[in-house]
C-alpha positions in Angstrom: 0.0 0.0 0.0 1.7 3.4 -0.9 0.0 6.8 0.4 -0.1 9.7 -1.8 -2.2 11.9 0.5 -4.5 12.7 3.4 -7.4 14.6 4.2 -9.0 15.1 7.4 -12.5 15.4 7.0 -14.1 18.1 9.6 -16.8 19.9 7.2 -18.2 20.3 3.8 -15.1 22.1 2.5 -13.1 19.2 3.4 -15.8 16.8 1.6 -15.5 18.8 -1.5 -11.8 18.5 -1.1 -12.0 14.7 -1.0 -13.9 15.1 -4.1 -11.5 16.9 -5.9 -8.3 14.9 -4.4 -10.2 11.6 -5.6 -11.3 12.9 -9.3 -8.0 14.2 -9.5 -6.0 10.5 -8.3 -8.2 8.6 -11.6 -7.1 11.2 -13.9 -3.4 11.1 -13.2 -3.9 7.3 -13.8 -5.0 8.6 -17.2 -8.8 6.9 -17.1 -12.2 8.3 -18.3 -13.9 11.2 -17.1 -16.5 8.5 -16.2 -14.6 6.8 -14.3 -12.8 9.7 -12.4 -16.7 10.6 -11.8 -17.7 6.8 -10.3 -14.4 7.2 -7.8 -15.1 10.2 -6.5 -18.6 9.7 -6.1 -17.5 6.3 -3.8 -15.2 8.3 -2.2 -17.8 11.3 -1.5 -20.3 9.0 -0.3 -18.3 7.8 2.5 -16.5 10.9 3.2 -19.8 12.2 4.4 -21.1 9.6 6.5 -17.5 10.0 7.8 -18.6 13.3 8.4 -21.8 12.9 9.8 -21.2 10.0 12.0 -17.9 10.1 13.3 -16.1 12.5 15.3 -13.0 13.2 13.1 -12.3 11.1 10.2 -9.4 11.2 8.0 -9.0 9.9 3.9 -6.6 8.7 3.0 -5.6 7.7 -0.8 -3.1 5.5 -1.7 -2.3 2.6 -4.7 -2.3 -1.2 -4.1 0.5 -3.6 -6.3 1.0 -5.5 -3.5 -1.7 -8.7 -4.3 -0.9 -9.0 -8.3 -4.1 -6.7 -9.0 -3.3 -3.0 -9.3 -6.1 -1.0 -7.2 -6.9 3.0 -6.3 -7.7 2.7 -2.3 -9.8 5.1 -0.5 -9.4 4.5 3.5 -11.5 6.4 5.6 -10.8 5.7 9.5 -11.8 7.1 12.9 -11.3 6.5 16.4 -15.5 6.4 16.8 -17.2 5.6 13.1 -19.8 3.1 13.6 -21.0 1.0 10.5 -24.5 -0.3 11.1 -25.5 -2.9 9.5 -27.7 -3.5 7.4 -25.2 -0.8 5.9 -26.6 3.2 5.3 -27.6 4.2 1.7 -24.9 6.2 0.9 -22.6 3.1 2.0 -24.7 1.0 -0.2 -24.3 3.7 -3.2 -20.7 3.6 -2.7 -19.9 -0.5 -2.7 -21.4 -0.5 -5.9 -19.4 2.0 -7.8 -16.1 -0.3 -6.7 -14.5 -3.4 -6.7 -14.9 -3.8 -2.8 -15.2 -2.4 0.1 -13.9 -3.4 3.2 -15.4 -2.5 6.9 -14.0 -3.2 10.1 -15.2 -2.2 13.6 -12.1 -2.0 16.7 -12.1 -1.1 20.0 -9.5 1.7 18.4 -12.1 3.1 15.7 -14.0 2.1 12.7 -12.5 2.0 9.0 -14.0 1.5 5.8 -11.7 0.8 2.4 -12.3 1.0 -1.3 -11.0 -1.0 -3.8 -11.2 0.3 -7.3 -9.8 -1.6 -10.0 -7.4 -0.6 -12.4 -7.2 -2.2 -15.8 -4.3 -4.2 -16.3 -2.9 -1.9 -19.4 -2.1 0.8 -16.9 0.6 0.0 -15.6 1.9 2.0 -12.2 5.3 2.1 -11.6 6.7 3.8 -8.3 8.9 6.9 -10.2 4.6 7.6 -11.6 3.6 7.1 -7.6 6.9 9.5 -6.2 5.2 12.5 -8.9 1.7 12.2 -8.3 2.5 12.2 -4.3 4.6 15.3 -5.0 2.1 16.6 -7.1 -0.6 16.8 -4.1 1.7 17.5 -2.2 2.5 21.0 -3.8 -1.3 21.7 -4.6 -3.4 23.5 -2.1 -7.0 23.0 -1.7 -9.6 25.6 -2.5 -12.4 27.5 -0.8 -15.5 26.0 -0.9 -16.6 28.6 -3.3 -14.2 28.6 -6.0 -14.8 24.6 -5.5 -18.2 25.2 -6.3 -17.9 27.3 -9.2 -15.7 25.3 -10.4 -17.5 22.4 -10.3 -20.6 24.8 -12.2 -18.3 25.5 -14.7 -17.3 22.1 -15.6 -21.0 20.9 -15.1 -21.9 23.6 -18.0 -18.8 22.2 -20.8 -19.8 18.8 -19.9 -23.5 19.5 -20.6 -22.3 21.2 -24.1 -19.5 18.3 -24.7 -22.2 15.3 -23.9 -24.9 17.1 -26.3 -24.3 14.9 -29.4 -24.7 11.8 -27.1 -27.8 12.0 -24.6 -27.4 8.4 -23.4 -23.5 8.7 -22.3 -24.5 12.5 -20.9 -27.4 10.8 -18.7 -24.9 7.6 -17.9 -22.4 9.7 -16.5 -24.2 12.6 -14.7 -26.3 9.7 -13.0 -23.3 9.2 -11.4 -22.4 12.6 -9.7 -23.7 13.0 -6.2 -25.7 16.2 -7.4 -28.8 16.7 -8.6 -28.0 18.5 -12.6 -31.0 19.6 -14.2 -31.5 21.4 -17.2 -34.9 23.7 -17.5 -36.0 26.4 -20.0 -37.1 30.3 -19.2 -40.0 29.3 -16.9 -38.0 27.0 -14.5 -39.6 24.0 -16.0 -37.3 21.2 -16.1 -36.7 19.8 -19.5 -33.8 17.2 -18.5 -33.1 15.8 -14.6 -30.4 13.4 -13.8 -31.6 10.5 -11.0 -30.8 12.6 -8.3 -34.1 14.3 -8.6 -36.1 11.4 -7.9 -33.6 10.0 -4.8 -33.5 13.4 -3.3 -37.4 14.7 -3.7 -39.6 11.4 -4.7 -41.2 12.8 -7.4 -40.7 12.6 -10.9 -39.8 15.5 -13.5 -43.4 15.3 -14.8 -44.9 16.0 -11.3 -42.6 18.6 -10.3 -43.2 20.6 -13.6 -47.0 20.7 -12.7 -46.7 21.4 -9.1 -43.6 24.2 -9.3 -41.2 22.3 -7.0 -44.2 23.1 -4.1 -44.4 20.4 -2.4 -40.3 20.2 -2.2 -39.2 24.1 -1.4 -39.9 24.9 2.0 -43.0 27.5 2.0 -40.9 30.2 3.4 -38.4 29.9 0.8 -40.9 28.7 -1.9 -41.6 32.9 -3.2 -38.3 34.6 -3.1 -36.8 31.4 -5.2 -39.2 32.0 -7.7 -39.3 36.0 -8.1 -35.1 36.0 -7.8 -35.8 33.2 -10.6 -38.1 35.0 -12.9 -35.8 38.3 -12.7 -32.7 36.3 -13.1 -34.4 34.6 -16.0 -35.7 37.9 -18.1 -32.5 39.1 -18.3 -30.8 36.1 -18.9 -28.7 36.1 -16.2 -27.2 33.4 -14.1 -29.0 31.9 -11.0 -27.7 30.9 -7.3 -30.1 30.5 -4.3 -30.0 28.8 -1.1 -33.4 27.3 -0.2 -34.9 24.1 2.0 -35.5 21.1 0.2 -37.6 18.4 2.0 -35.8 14.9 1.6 -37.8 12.3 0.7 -36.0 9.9 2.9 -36.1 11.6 6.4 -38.9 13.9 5.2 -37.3 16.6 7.1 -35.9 19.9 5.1 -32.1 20.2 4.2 -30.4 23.2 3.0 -29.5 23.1 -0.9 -27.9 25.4 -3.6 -29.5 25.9 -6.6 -26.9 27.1 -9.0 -28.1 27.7 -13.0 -26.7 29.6 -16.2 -27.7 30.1 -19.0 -26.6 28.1 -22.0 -26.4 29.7 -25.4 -27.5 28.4 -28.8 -25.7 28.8 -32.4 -27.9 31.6 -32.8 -25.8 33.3 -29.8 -29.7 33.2 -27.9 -30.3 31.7 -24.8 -31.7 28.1 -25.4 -32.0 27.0 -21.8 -30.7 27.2 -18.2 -28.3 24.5 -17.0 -27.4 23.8 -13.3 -26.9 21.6 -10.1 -28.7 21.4 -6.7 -25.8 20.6 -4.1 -26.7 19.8 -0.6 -25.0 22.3 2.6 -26.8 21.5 4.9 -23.9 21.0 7.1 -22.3 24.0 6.1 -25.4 25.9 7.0 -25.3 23.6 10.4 -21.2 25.0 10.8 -22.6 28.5 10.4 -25.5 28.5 12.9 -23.4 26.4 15.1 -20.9 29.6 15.0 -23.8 31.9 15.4 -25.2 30.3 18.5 -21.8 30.3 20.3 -21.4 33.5 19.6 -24.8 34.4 21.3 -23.9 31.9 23.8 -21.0 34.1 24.5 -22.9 37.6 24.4 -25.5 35.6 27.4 -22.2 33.9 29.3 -20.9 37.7 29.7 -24.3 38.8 30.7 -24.5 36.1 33.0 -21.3 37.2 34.4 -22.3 40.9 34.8 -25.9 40.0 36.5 -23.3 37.4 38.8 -21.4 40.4 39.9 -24.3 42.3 40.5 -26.0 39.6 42.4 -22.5 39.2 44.5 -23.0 42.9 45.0 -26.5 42.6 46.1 -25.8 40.1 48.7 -22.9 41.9 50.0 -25.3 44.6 50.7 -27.7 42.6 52.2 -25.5 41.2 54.5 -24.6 44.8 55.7 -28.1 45.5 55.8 -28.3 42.2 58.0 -25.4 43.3 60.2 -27.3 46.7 60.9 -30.7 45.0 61.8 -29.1 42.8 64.4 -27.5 45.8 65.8 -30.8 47.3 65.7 -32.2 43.8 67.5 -29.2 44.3 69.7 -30.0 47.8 70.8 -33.7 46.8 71.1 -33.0 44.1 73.8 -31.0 45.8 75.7 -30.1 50.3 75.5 -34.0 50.5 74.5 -35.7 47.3 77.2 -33.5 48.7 79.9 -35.2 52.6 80.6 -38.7 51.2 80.1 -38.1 48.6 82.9 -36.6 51.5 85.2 -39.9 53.7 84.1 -42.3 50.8 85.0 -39.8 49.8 88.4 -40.3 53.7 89.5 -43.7 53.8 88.4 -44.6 50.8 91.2 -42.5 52.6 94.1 -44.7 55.3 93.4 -48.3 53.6 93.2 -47.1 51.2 96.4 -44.9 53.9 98.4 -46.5 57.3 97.6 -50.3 57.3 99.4 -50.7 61.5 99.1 -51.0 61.0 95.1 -54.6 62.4 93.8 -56.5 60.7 92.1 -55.8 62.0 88.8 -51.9 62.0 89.7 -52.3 58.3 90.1 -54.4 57.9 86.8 -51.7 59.5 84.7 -49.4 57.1 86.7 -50.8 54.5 85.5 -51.7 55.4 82.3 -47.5 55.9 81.5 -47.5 52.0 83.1 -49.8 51.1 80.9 -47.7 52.7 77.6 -44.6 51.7 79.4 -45.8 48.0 79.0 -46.9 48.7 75.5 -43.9 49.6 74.4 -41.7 47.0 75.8 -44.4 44.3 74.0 -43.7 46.5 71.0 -39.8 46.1 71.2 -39.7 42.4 71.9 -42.3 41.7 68.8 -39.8 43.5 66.4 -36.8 42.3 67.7 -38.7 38.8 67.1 -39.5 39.6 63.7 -36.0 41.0 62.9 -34.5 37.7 64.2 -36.6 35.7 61.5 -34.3 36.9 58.8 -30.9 36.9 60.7 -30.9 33.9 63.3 -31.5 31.1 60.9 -31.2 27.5 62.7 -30.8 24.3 61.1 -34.1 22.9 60.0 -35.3 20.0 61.3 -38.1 17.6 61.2 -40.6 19.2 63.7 -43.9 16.9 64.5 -46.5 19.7 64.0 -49.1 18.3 66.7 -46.7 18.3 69.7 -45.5 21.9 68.6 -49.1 23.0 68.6 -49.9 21.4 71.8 -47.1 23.2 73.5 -48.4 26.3 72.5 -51.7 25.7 73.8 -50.0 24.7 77.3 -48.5 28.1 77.2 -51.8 29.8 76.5 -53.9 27.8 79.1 -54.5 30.4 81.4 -56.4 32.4 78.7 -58.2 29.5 77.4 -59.3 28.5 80.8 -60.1 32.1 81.2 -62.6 32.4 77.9 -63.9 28.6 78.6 -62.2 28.2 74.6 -63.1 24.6 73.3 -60.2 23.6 71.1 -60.2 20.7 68.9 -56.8 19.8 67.4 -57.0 16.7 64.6 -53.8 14.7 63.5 -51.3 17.5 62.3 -48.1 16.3 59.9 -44.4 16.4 60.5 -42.5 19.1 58.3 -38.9 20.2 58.1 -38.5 23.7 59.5 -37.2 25.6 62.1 -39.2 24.5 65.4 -38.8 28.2 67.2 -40.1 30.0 64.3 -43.1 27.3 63.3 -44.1 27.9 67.1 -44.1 31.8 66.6 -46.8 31.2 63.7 -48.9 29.0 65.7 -48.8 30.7 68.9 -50.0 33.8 67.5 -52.3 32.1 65.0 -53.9 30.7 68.3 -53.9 33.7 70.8 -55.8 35.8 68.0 -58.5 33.4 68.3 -58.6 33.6 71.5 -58.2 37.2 72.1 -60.9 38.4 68.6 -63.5 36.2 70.0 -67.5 37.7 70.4 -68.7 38.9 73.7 -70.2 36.3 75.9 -69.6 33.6 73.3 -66.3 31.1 74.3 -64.4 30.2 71.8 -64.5 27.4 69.3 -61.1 26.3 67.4 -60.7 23.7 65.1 -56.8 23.0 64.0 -56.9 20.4 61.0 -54.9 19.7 58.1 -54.4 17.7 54.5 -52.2 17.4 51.3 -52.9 19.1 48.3 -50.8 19.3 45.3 -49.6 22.2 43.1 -52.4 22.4 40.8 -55.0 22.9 43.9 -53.3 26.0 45.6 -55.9 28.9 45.5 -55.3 31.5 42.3 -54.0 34.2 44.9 -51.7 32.3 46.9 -48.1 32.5 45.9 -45.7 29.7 47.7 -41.9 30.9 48.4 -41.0 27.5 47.2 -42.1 25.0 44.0 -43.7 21.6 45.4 -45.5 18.9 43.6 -47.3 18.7 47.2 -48.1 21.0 50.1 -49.4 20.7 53.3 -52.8 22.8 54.0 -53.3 23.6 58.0 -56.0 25.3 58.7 -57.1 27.2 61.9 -60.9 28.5 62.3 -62.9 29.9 65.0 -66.0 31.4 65.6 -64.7 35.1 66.7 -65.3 38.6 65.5 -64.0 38.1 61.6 -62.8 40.8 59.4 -64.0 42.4 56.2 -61.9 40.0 53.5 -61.2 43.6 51.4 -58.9 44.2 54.2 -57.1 40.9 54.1 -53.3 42.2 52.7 -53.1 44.5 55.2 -53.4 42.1 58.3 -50.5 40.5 57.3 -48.5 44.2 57.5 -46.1 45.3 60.0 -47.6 47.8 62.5 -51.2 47.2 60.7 -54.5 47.0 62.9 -58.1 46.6 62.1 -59.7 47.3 65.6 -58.5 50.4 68.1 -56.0 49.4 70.9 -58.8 50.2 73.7 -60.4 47.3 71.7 -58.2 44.8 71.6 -54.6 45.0 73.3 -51.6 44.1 70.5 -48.8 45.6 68.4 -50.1 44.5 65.0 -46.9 42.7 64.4 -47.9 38.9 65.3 -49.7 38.2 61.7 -46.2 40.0 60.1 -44.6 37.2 62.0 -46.8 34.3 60.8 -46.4 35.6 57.0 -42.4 35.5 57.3 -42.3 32.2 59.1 -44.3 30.6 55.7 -42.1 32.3 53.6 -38.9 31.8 55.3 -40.6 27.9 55.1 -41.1 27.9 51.4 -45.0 28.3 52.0 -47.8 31.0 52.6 -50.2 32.0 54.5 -53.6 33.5 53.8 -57.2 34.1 55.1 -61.1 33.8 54.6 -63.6 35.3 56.6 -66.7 37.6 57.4 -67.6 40.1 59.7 -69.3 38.3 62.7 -68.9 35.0 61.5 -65.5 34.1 62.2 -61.9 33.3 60.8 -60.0 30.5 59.1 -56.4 30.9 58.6 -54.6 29.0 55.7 -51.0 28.1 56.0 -49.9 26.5 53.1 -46.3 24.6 53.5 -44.6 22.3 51.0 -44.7 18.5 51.6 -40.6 17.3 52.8 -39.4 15.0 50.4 -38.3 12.5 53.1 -39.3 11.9 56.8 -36.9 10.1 59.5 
């Protein structure tokens, strides 16, 4: 076996090469242009499954004396080129336009050989081998564009060469893997190689009457045929790229249609003759480029939204740092005058008997906003500490958690005579001191909004729902195919529902604080301990008739 060149194979350009290299091997050997033609074609058919299958093929061409026959070899090998069998069309093509084709399947790569046969008048002799290896050596491969026009230009003298002999013209174009046509003014064909049929599945006579419609892609299908009609008129050559739809795979594949016009002995143009080439993987290479190129431009904005987002947390962090030096300064420089105010204020109700009467109201009235206040300090610096002391969550078994927070409110239920009913509650991953916020102030609002003479009723329950069940308006922190739904009713005051988003704001009160005592921070709690939970929290409920809180809290995907 004696190499005379190689070709790696990595796009179209590199197919059209192997074209070339191949067509250009038979003619040094000095055979027919038909036989240059049936190489190549071999060769090209193989080169692009190469292409399409493997991950870096390379040809190589080389000359066999070595088994007393005299061959042209085509060896096209990768490290990962797998050959199906039964084998792919273009495989098939290609064995019978040789001698023999050889495939073999390693654990280092696939490789496929062709054998074509020489006749035994040509003999090769290695001084013939040493210049045709030099000559490839010193000739440098074109771009796929001069290839191309190239190829157009040779298509058109081998139309006019072939004229006086229609059966040998149609024998050899047959051959090419390109569809050559030859049509008059109005785009109808008047002569179509094989290809036509292979590549569309319809005949000449069928795409004459239909205008290539049921072939050209319908976007493509009116600017072919205006460029063609203005190229025509003026009798000027055609090139357009359209989609073609494959009657194999039925799917659409970028073509070129490439025409000129052919003059008669009258110097008048007698008809338009031309090739449809397939790029669709050239237009694949180009988009492929395209998209990295936008997948660039979004990796950059990626990075600047990162840097922002980096510079948002730092900032949130500060703003974390100064809220626990607020919570800091709450507990403790703003706690400790209010406790001296409310110490001094006893000495003076218990020590101080010469007080008036309405000395000792105002007294007690500052006690009384004295006390307020400090409630008012501990609720925020609880709500602040939702966001900054984070524990590690665990599994928390809602029903003992619930029940504690009834044990701590038993002097108020015993108080109103409340009848609380508690059914079986589930066990959730959370934070247990924050879940025990929610519920203790869920509960001590229905306790303390209950009706006049009238104990209160409570019912705690709960169930699963999934995703597509939520109500419209509620909004969970967190995705979840499941959530948890725990509800808490009663039979208290209620609220007008138009006011239900502000309940759940800081500072925000629907009844006076002569009515009910309270800092209008507790349901700002219960919100933020949903959220922080990947749930939420809502409402229904009348005036007179009642409450029923909603928490909604997503299912844990696994319980110890």
């Amino acid at each position: 076996m004696e190499e005379l060149v190689r070709i790696s194979l990595d796009n179209e350009m590199d197919l059209i090469l192997a074209h070339k290299r191949a067509m250009k091997l038979v003619e040094l050997v000095g055979l027919s242009l038909a036989a240059q033609t049936t190489f190549a074609t071999a060769v090209s058919e193989v080169a692009r499954y190469a292409i399409e299958q493997g991950t870096g093929p390379l040809l190589t061409l080389c000359t066999d004396r070595s088994r007393g026959h005299q061959y042209l070899v085509a060896i096209i090998e990768d490290k990962n080129l797998p050959v199906a069998n039964p084998l792919n069309q273009s495989l098939l093509y290609a064995q019978r336009l040789v001698e023999k084709m050889e495939i073999t399947n390693t654990g280092k790569g696939g490789k496929i050989i062709l054998y074509y046969s020489l006749p035994t008048s040509r003999k090769l002799s290695g001084e013939q081998i040493d210049q045709w290896r030099a000559q490839f050596d010193a000739n440098q491969p074109l771009s796929a564009y001069d290839e191309i026009k190239r190829k157009n230009e040779q298509l058109q003298e081998l139309a006019l060469r072939l004229q006086a002999s229609e059966q040998h013209y149609q024998r050899v174009t047959n051959s090419l893997p390109l569809l050559i046509f030859t049509a008059n003014q109005a785009g109808q064909l008047l002569y179509a190689n094989t290809w036509l049929t292979d590549l569309t599945g319809h005949s000449l006579q069928s795409i004459n009457q239909t205008k290539w419609a049921k072939i050209i892609h319908p976007d493509d299908y009116d600017d072919f045929w205006a460029l063609w009609a203005k190229q025509a008129a003026n009798y000027l050559p055609f090139q357009y790229e359209c989609r073609l739809r494959d009657a194999t795979t039925q799917s659409y594949l970028w073509h070129l249609f490439t025409a000129q016009p052919v003059k008669s002995e009258a110097d008048k143009v007698a008809a338009w003759t031309g090739f449809v080439v397939n790029i669709d993987a050239q237009k694949l290479v180009e988009q492929t480029i395209r998209h990295n190129e936008e997948l660039a431009q979004a990796k950059a904005k990626l990075e600047q939204s990162q840097h922002e987002l980096e510079s948002t947390v730092r900032e949130l962090n500060r703003s974390n740092e100064d809220l626990s030096q607020f919570a800091y300064i709450a507990s403790h420089d703003l706690q400790e005058p209010l406790r001296k105010i409310q110490q001094f204020g006893d000495l003076l109700q218990s020590r101080d008997s010469d007080l008036s009467g309405e000395s000792r109201t105002y007294l007690s009235r500052m006690q009384s906003a004295a006390s307020r206040m400090s409630v008012l300090i501990k609720d925020l610096l609880s709500f602040s500490r939702l966001s900054t002391r984070r524990e590690t969550p665990t599994f928390v078994t809602l029903t003992s958690l619930v029940n504690n927070c009834l044990e701590n409110l038993s002097f108020v239920i015993e108080e109103t005579q409340a009848q609380i009913q508690v059914h079986a509650l589930p066990t959730i991953e959370g934070e247990a001191s924050q879940l025990g916020q929610l519920f203790q102030n869920l509960l001590s609002n229905a306790l303390k909004f209950h009706r006049a003479g009238i104990p209160p009723h409570i019912y705690i329950k709960s169930e699963e729902i999934t995703a597509d069940q939520l109500p419209h308006a509620v909004k969970p922190a967190r995705q979840s195919a499941v959530y948890h739904k725990i509800e808490i009713s009663d039979n208290g005051i209620g609220f007008d529902e138009k006011y239900l988003d502000r309940i759940f704001q800081v500072f925000q009160r629907l009844h006076g604080k002569n009515e009910f005592a309270g800092t209008g921070v507790g349901l700002a709690i219960c919100q933020k301990v949903a959220t922080n939970h990947g749930g939420a929290i809502t409402a229904i409920s009348q005036l007179g008739e009642g409450a029923t809180f909603q928490v909604y809290l997503p299912v844990a995907s696994t319980i110890n």
